[in-house]
ROTIBA-384306 format. One record per atom (N, C-alpha, C): x, y, z. Coordinates in steps of 0.1 Angstrom, whole numbers, plus 2048, in hexadecimal, padded with zeros to 3 digits. Example, Ala and Ser with C-alpha at 12.3 -4.5 7.8 and 13.67 -1.06 7.14 Angstrom:
BEGIN
8847C784E 87B7D384E 8847DF84E 8807EA847 8897F5847 88180084F 
***
This chain:
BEGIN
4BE455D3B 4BB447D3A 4C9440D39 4C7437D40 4D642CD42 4D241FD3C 4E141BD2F 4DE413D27 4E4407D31 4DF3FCD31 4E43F1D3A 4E73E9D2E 4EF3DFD28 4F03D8D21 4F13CFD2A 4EB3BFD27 4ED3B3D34 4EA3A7D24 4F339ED2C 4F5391D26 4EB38BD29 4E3385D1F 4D537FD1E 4CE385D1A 4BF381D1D 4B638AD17 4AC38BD23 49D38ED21 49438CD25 49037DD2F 48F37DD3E 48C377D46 49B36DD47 4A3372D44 4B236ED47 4B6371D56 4C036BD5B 4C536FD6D 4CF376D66 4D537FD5F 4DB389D5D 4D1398D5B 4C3396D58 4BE39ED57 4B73A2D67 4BA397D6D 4B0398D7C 4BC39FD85 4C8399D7F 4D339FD8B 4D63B0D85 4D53B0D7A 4D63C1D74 4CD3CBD7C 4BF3C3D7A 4B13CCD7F 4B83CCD90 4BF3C3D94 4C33C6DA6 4D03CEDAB 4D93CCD9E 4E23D9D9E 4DE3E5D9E 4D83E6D92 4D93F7D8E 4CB3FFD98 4C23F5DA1 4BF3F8DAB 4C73FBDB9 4CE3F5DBA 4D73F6DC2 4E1406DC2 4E2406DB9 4E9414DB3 4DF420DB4 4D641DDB8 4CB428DB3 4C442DDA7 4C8420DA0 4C6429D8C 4B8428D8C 4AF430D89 4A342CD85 49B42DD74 4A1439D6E 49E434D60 4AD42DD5D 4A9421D58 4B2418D4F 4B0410D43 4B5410D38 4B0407D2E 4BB3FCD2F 4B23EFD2D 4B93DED2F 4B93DCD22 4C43DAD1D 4C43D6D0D 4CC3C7D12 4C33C1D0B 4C63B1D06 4D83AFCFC 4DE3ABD01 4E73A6CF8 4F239CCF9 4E7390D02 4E9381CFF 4F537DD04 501380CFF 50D37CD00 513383D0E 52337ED13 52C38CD1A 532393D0F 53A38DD03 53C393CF6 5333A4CEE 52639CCF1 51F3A4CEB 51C3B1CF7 5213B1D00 51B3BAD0E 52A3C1D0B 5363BBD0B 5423C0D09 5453CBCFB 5413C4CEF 53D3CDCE3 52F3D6CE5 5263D7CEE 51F3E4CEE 5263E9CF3 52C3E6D00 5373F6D07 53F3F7CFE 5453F5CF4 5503FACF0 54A402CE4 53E401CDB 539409CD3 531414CD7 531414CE1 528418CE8 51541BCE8 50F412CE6 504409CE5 4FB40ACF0 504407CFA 501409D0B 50F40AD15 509411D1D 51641BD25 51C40FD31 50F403D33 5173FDD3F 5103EED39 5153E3D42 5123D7D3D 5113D0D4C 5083C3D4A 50A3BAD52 50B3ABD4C 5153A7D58 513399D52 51D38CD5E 51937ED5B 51B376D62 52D376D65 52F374D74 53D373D70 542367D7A 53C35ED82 53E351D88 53434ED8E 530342D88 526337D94 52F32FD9B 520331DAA 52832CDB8 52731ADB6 525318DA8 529305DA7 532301D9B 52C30AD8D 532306D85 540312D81 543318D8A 54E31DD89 55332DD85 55B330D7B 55A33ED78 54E339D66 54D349D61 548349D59 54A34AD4E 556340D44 562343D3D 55B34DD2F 551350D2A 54B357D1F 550363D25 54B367D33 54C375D38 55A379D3A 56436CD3E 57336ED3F 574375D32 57436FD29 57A36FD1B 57537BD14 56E382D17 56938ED12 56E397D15 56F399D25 5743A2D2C 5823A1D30 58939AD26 598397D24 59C3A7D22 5A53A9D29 5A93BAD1E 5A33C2D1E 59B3C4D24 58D3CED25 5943D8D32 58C3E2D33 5923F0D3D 5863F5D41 5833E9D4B 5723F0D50 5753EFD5E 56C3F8D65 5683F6D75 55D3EDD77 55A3ECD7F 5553E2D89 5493EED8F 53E3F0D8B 5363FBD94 52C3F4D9F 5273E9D9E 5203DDDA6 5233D0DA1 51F3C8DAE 5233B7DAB 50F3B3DB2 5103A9DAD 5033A0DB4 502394DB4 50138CDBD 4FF382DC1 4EE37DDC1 4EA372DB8 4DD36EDB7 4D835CDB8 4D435BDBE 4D134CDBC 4CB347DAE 4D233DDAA 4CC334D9F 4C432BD9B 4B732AD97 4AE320D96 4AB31FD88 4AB30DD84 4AC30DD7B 49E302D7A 496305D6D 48C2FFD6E 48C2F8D66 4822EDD5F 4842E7D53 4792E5D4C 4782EFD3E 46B2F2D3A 46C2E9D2D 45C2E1D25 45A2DDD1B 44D2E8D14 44F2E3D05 4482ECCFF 4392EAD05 4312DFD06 4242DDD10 4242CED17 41C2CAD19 41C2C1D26 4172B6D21 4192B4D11 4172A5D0F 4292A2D0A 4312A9D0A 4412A0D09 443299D12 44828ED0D 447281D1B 45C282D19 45E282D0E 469279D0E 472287D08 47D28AD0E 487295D0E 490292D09 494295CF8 4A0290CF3 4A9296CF5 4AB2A7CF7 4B32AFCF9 4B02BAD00 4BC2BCD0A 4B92C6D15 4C32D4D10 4B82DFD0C 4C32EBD07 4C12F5D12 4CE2FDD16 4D2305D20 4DD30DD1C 4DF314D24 4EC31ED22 4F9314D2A 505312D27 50E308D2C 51230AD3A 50A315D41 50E316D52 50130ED56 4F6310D51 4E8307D54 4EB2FBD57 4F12F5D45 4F12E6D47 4FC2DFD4F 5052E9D51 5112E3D5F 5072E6D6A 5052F0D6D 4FC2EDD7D 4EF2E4D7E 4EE2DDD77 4DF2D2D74 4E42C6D71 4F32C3D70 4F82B6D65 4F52AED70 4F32AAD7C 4F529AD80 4E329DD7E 4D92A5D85 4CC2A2D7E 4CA29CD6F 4CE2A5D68 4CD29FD5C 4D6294D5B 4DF290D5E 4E3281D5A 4D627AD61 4D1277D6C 4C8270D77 4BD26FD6F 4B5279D6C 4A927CD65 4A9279D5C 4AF27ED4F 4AF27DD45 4BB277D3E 4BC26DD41 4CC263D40 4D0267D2D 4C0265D25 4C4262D15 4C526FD10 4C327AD19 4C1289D0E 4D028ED0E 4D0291D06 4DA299CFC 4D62A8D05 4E42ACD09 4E62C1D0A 4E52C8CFF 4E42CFCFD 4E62DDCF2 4EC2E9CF7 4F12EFCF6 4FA2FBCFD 4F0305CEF 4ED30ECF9 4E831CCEF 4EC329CFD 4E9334CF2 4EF33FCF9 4EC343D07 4E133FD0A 4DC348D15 4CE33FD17 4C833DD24 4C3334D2C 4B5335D27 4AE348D24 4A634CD23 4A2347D13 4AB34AD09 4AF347D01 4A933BCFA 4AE32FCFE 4A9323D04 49E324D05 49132AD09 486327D0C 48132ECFB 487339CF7 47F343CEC 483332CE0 49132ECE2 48F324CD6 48731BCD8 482318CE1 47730CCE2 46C30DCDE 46731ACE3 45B31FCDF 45B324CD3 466328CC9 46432DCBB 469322CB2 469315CB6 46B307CAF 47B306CAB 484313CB2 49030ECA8 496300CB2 4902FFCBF 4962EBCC7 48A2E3CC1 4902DACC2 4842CDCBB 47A2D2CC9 4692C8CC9 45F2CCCD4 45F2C3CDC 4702BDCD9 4702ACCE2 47C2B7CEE 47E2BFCE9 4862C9CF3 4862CBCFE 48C2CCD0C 4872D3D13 4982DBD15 48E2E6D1E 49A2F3D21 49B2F9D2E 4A82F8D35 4A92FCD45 4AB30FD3F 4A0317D47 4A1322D48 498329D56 499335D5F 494339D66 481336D63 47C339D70 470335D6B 467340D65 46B34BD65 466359D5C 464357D4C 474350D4C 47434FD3C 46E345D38 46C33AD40 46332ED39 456333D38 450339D41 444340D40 44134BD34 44A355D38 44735BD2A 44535AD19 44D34DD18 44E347D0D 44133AD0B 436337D15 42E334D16 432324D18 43B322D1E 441312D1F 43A30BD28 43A2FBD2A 4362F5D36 4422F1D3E 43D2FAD4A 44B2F2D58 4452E4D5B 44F2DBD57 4522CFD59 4592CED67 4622D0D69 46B2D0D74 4712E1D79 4702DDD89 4742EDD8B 4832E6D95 48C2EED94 4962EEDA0 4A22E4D9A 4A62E8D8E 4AF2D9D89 4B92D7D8D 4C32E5D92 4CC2E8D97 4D32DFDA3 4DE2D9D9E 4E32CDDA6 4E72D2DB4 4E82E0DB7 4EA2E4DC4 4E42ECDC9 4DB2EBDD3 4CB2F6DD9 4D5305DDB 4DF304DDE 4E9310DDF 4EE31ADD3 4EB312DC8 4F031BDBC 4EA328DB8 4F832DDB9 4F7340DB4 500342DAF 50134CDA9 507356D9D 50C362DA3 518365D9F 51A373DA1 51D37AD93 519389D8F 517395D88 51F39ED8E 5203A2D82 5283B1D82 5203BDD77 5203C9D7B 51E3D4D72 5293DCD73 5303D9D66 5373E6D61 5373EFD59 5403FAD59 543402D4F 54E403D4A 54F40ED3D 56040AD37 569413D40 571411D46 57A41ED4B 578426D46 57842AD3C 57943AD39 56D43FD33 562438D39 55243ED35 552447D42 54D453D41 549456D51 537458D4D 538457D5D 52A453D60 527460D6C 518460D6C 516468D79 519460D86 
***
């Protein structure tokens, strides 16, 4: 069994581009451990927690991925697959009587690929930067965003978390994707 460590959690686009990697490779038992951060995917390889990691490393709008820079600062890993996935970003409220959106919480690559929507749309709401997109939907639904909230995350995770899709497709460019990487530490060997 192959430990996958991947930045985000559950119905995250790091967990969808991991599940198309380590396909791609042929893995078929694998365990996806959740650990939100690039930080946190960088300290499981190094304690060894999990043997390989994935995680974001530039969108094709808002740029590189500077969390994932900064982790993998100094680091002595290979490169075993890369993935390319499109981005959709949706916009969920806790149910379908919020009329009025005081604040939009996302992971800070969300709310840069969504900012002229959200300026247009929602001129008066306030951003929130939280860790991870998916993330974002678990706080809404477990009351830690106010219920005036709404949250840009894939549409898996707004579902899962039992949210109402309000708006689908916020993403200011129909083109937006992400590229991933899965690595290892150099000196892990692998089969």
């Amino acid at each position: 069994m192959r430990r996958v460590g991947y930045q985000g959690m559950v119905g995250s686009n790091s967990l969808a581009s991991a599940k198309n990697m380590t396909a791609g490779l042929g893995w078929n038992e694998v365990e996806y451990v959740p650990l939100i951060t690039s930080r946190g995917v960088v300290d499981a390889l190094k304690d060894g927690s999990v043997e390989y990691g994935v995680m974001a490393v530039n969108n094709h709008i808002a740029g590189r991925v500077k969390e994932s820079e900064e982790a993998l600062a100094g680091l002595n890993y290979r490169v075993l697959a890369e993935d390319t996935i499109p981005i959709r970003h949706h916009l969920f409220t806790l149910n379908d009587s919020v009329k009025d959106i005081e604040i939009v919480a996302s992971h800070i690559q969300a709310l840069k690929q969504c900012a002229d929507h959200l300026r247009r749309l929602y001129p008066g709401a306030k951003t929130q930067e939280v860790e991870d997109t998916a993330i974002a939907a678990r706080y809404l639904a477990e009351g830690v965003l106010p219920p005036t909230a709404g949250v840009l995350c894939r549409q898996d995770a707004g579902e899962a978390f039992g949210l109402y899709l309000l708006r689908e497709d916020l993403q200011d460019d129909p083109r937006n994707a992400t590229d991933f990487i899965l690595i290892t530490l150099e000196d892990h060997s692998h089969e």
